[in-house]
MIPADREN-135550 format. One line per field, with one value per residue (C-alpha): residue number from 1; x, y, z. Coordinates in pm, 1 decimal, padded with zeros to 6 digits, always signed. Example, Ala and Ser with C-alpha at 12.3 -4.5 7.8 and 13.67 -1.06 7.14 Angstrom:
BEGIN
kollo	(1/2)
xx	(+01230.0/+01367.0)
yy	(-00450.0/-00106.0)
zz	(+00780.0/+00714.0)
***
This chain:
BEGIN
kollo	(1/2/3/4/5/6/7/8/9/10/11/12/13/14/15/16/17/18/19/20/21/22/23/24/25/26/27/28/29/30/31/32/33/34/35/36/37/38/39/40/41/42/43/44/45/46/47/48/49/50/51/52/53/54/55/56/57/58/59/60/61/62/63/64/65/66/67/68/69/70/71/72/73/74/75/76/77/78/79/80/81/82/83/84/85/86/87/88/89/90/91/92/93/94/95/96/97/98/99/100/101/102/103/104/105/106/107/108/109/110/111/112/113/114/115/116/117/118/119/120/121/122/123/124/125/126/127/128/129/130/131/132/133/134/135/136/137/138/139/140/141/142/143/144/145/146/147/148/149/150/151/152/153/154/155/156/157/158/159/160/161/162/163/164/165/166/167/168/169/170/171/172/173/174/175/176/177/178/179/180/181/182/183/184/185/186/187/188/189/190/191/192/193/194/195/196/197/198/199/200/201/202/203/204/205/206/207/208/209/210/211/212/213/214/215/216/217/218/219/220/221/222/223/224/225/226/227/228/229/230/231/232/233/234/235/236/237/238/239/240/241/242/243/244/245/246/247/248/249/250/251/252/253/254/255/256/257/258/259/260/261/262/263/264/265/266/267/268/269/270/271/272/273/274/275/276/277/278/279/280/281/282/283/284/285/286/287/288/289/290/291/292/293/294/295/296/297/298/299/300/301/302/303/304/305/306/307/308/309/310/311/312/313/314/315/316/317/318/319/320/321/322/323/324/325/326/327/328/329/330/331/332/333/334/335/336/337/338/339/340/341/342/343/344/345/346/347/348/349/350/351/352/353/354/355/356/357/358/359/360/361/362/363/364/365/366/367/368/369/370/371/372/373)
xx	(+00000.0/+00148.9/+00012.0/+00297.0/+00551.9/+00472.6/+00505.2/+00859.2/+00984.6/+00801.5/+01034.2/+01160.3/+01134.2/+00731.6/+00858.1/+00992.4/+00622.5/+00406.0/+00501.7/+00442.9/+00055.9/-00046.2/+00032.5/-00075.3/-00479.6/-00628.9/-00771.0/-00480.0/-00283.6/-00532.2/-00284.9/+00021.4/+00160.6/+00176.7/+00496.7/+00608.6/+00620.2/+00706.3/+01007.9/+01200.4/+01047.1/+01207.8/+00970.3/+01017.1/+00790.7/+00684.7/+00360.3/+00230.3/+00029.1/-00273.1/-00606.6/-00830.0/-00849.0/-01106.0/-01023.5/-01288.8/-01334.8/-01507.0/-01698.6/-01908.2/-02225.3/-02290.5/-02639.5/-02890.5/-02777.6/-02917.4/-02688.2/-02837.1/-02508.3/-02392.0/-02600.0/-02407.6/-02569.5/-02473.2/-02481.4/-02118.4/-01924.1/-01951.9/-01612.0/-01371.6/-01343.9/-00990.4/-01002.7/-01025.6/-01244.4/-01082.0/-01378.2/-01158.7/-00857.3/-00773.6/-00794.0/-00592.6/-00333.7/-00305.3/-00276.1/+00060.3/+00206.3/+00138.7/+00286.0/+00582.7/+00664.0/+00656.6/+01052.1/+00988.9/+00807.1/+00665.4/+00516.8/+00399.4/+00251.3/+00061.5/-00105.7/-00196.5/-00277.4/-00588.2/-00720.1/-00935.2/-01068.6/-01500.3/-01540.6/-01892.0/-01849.3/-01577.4/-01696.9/-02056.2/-02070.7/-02309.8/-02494.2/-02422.0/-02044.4/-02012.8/-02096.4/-01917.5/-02009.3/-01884.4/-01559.4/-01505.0/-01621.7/-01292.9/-01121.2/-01200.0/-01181.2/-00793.3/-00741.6/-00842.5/-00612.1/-00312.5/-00381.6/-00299.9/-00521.3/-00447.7/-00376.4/-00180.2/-00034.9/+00252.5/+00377.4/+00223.2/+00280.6/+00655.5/+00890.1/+01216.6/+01425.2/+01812.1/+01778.1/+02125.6/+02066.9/+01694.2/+01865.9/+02081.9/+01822.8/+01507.9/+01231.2/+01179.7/+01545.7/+01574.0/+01385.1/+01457.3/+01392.9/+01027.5/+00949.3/+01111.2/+00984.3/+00582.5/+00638.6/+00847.0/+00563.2/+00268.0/+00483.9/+00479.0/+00101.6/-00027.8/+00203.6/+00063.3/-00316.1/-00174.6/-00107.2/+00183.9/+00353.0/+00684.6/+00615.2/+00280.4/+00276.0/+00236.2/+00151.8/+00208.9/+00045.9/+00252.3/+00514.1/+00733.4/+01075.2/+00921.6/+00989.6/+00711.3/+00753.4/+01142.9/+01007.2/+00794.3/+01121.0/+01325.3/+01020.2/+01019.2/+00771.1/+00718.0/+00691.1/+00581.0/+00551.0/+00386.9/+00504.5/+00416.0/+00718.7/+01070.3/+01297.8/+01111.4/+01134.9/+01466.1/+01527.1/+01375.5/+01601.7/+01874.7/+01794.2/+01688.2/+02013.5/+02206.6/+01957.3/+02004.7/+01656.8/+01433.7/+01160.2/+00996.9/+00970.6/+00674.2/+00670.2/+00299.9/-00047.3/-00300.1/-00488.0/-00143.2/-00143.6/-00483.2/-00230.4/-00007.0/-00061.6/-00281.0/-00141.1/-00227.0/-00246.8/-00248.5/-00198.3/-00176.9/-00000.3/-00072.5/-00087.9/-00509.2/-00576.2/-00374.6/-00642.1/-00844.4/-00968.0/-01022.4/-01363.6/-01198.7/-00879.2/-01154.0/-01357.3/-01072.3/-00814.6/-01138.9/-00970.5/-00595.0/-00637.3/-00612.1/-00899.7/-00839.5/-00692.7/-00755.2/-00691.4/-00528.3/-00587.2/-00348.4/-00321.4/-00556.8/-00744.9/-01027.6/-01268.2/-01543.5/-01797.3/-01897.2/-01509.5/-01220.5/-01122.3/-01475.7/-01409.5/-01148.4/-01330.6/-01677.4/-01799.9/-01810.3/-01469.7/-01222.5/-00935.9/-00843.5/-00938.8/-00731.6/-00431.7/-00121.2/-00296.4/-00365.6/-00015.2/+00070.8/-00131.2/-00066.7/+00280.5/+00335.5/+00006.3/-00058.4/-00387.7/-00456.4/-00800.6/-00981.4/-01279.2/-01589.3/-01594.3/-01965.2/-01861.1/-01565.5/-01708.9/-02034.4/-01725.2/-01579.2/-01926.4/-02033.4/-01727.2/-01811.7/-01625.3/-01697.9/-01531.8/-01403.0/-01178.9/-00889.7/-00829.5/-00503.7/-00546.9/-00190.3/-00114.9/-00292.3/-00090.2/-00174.7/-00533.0/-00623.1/-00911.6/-00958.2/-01134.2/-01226.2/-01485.9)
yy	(+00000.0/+00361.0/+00450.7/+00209.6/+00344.6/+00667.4/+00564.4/+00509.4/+00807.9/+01064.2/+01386.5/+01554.0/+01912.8/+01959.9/+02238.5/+02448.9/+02497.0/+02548.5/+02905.1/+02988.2/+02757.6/+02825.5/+03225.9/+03329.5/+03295.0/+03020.5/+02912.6/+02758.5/+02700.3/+02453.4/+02112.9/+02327.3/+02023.6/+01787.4/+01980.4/+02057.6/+01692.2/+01499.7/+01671.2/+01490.7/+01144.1/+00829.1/+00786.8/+00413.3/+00306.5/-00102.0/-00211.2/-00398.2/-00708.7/-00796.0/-00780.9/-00519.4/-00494.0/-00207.0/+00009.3/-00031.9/+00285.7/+00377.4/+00691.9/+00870.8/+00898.9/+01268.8/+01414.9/+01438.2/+01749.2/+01907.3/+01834.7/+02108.3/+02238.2/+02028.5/+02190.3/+02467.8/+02762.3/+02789.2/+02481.4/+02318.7/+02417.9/+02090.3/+02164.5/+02417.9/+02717.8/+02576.9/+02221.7/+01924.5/+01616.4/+01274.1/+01018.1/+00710.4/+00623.8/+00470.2/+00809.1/+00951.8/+00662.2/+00858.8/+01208.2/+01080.5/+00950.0/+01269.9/+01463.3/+01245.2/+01319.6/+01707.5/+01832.5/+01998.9/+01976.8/+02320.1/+02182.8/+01858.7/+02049.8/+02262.2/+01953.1/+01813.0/+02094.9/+02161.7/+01848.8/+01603.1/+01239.7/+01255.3/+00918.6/+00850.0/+00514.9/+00673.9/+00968.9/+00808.4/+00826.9/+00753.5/+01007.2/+01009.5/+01138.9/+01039.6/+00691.8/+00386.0/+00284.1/+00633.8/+00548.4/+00211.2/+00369.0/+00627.9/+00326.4/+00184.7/+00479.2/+00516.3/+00124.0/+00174.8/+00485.4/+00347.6/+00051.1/-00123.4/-00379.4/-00193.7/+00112.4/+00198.3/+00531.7/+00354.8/+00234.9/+00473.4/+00778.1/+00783.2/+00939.8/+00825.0/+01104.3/+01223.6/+01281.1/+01470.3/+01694.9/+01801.0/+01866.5/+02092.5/+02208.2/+02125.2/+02182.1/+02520.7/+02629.2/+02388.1/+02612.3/+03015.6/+03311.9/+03315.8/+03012.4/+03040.6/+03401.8/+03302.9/+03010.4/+03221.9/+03486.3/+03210.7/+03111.4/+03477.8/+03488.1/+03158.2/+03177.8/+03603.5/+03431.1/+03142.7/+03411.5/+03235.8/+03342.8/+03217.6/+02886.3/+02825.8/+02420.9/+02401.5/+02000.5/+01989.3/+01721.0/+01619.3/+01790.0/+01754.5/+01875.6/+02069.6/+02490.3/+02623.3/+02468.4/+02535.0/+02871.7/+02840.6/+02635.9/+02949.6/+03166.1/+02979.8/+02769.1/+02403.0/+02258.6/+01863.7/+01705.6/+01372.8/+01258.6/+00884.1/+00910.3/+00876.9/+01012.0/+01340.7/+01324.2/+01303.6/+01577.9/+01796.3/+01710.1/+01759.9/+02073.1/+02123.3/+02054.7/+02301.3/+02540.9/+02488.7/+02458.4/+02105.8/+01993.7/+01663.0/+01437.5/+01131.3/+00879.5/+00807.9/+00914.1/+01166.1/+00933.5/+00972.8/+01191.0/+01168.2/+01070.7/+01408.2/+01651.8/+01965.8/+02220.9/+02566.1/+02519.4/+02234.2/+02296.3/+02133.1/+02258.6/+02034.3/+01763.5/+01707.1/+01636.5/+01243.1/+01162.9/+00909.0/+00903.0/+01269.8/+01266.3/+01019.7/+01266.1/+01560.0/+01406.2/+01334.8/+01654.5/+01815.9/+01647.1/+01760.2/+02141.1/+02372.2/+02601.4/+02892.5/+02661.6/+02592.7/+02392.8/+02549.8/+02416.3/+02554.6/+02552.6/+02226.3/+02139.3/+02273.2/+02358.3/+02607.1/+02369.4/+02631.2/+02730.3/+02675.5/+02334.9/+02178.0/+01946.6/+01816.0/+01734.6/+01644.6/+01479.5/+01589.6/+01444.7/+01193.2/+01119.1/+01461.3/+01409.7/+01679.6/+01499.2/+01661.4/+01479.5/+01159.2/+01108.0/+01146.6/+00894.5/+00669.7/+00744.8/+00699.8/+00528.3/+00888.5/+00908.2/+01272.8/+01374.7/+01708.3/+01834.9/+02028.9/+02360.5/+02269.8/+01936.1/+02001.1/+02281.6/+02025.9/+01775.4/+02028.7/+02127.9/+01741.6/+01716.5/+02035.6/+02309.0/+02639.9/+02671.5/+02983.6/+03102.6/+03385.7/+03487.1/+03628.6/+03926.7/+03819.4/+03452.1/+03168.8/+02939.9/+03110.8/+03082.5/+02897.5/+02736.6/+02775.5/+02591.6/+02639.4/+02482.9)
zz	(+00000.0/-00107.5/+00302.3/+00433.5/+00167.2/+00315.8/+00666.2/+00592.2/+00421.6/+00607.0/+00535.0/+00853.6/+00747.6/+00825.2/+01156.9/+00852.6/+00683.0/+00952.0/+00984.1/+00606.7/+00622.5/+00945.5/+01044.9/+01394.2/+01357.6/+01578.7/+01280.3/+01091.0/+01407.8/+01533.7/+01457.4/+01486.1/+01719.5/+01478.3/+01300.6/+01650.4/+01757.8/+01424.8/+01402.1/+01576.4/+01527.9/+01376.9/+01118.2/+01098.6/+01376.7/+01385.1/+01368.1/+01675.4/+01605.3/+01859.6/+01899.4/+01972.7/+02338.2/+02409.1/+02675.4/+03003.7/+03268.6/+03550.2/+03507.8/+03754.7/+03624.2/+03552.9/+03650.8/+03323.9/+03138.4/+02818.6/+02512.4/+02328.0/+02363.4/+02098.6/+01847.8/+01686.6/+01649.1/+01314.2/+01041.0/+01068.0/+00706.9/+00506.6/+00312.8/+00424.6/+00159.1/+00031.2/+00145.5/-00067.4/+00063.6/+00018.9/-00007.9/+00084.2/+00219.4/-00114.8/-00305.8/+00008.3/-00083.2/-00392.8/-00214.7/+00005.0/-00384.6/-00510.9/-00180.6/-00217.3/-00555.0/-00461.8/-00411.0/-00078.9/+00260.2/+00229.9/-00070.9/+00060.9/+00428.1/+00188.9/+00002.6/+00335.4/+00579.6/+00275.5/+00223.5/+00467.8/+00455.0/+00396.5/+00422.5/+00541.5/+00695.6/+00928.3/+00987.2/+01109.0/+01526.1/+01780.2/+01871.7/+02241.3/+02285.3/+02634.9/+02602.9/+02641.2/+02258.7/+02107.2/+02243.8/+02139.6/+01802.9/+01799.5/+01828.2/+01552.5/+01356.5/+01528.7/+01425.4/+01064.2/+00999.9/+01162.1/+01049.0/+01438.4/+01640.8/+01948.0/+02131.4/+02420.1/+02520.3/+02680.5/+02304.4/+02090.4/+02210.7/+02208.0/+02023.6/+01939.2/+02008.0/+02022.7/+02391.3/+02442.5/+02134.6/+02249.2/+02599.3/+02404.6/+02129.6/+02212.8/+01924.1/+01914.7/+01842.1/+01546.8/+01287.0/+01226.8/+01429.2/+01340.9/+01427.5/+01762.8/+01827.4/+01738.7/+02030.3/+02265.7/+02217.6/+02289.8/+02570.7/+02738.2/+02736.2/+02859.1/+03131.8/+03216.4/+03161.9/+03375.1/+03685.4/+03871.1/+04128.6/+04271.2/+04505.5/+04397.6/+04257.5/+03885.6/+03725.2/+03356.0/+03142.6/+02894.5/+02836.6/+02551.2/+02606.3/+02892.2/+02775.7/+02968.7/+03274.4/+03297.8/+03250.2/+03512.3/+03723.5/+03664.4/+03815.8/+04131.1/+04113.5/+04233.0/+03920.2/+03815.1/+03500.5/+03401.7/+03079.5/+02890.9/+02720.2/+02926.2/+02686.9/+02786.6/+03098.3/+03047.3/+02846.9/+03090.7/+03389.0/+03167.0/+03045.3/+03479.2/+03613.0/+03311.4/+03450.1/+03816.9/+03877.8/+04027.6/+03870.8/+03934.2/+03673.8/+03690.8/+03417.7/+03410.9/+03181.5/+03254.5/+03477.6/+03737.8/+04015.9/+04223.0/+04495.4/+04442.0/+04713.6/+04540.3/+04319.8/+04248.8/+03886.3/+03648.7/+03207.8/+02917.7/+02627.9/+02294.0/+02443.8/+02633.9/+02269.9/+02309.8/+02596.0/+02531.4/+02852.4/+02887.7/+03036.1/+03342.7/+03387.5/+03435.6/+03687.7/+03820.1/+03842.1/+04035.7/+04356.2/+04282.8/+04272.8/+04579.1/+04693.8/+04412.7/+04151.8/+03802.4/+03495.4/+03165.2/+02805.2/+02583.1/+02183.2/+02182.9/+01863.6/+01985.2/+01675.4/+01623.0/+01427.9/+01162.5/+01135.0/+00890.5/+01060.1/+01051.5/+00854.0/+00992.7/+01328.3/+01191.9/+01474.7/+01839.1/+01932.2/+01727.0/+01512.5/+01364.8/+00966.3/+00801.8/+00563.4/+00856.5/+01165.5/+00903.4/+00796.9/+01196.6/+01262.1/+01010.8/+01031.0/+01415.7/+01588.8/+01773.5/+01918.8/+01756.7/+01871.1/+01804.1/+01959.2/+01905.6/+02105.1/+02174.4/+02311.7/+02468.0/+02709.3/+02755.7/+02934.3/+03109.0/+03268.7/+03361.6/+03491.9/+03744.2/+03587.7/+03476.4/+03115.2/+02986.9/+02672.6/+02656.2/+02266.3/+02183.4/+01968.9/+01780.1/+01824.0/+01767.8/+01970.2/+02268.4/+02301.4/+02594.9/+02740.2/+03152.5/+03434.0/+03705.7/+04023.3)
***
């Protein structure tokens, strides 16, 4: 199949494009992450054989709320105004040979970022979002595209990485100057809207190579990050100790830490979007945060239904459609999820928070999403 040709000469140069396709507007940001995260992947990732194991949780049984929240109040856009629907994964076989004929990544991110799998019998969902049955149906959706039998976050959410060089250069210093500035800039905001304080305790979910919370280290803060993925964690205490600062590190998923003692704050930056079991880790974060506290959602794919990335996320929550988050998937076995606006403050409110949004007026990375009890 051309998809498993292309799983093994995925070009490493998609960080370079994103600034040229996706300028600061939430907008075209949206799946900004997947550059930011493939870039320093293998690209040669095995297959796991298996079978389907589907995943079983306990959730609290929420008291009966009106979905009418789901219903946008304006019709969702069918087709974005300069995105091309894919009907099949066999005519999207045919996209990745024509993207890997093109001579250059810009070229090939360009392809992608505007076109998006319509397939009817995948995008077809339950029509309750919070049930058990929805879920096992995103699983199937993520076992078709990546063509696995199973998922687990433990295996497929690594990424092979060069961990001295990222200790030395992590991600954001491996493009140009405006690359680095738009992040540096998204940074500086979601850490003002974040309103720390030196000592306060600060838990990070996911991590990466960790910028904003050595930022936050440096500040004074007691910082913790949970990360799936070792190699992170340590890049992050390497990066700690050539800082002089402590942070503590917790190899675990974002069901870990009901037994931490309470922080002040608790964020996400690209990364709630790899949850599967995002309605659990909201119940359950209401019992980690001190009086005052609140969770931060920042630069998820988190999609206004009648807006440019519609398509992309036709459903309420799911595999992320548009041909970047495809070819991640596909590539890699991430778990690259997108959700509804409509939907994702309807979880946030079962779950017994109070939702609300901060905008930046000049980059999209930095809008954030905020909870609080």
């Amino acid at each position: 199949m051309l998809r498993d040709i292309a799983r093994n000469t995925l070009p490493l140069g998609l960080r370079i494009a994103i600034r040229k396709y996706f300028p600061p507007d939430p907008k075209r940001v949206a799946f900004a992450d997947v550059a930011k995260r493939i870039q320093e992947a293998d690209h040669t990732r095995t297959i796991p054989a298996g079978p389907k194991q589907p995943i079983v949780v306990d959730v609290p049984k929420p008291p009966a709320i009106s979905l009418e929240t789901l219903k946008p109040e304006a019709p969702p856009a069918i087709v974005a105004p300069s995105s091309r629907p894919i009907f099949s994964l066999q005519e999207f076989d045919s996209v990745l040979a024509e993207v890997k004929a093109l001579p250059t990544e810009q070229e090939r991110v360009k392809v992608l970022a505007n076109c998006h799998l319509a397939d009817p019998t995948i995008i077809t969902m339950p029509d309750d979002p919070f049930s058990a049955e929805y879920r096992q149906r995103v699983l199937d959706i993520y076992y078709k595209l990546s063509n696995r039998q199973e998922y687990s976050a433990a295996e497929c959410e690594r990424s092979p990485i060069n961990i001295n060089k990222t200790i030395l250069k992590p991600s954001v210093y491996t493009n140009d100057g405006a690359f680095l500035g738009n992040y540096l800039e998204a940074y500086g905001q979601i850490i003002k809207q974040m309103n720390v304080t030196p000592g306060i305790r600060v838990l990070e979910y996911g991590p990466g190579d960790g910028q904003i919370s050595l930022h936050l280290a440096r500040l004074g803060c007691d910082v913790t990050v949970v990360d799936v993925d070792p190699s992170y964690l340590s890049v992050i205490q390497g990066q700690a100790e050539r800082l002089g600062v402590a942070i503590n590190t917790v190899h675990g998923d974002f069901l870990t830490g009901a037994e931490f003692e309470p922080f002040d704050r608790i964020f996400f930056f690209q990364a709630f979007h790899h949850s599967l079991v995002h309605q659990e880790a909201l119940h359950q974060m209401r019992g980690m945060l001190k009086p005052g506290g609140f969770l931060v959602f920042a630069a998820e794919p988190i999609i206004d239904p009648s807006g440019y990335w519609a398509p992309a996320v036709p459903y309420p929550w799911g595999p992320r459609l548009d041909g970047l988050s495809l070819r991640a998937i596909m590539v890699h076995g991430w778990m690259e999820l997108g959700f509804q606006e409509p939907y994702f403050r309807e979880a946030l409110t079962r779950a017994g928070w109070a939702p609300d949004k901060y905008n930046s007026p000049t980059n999209g990375l930095a809008y954030c999403y905020f909870a609080r009890t």
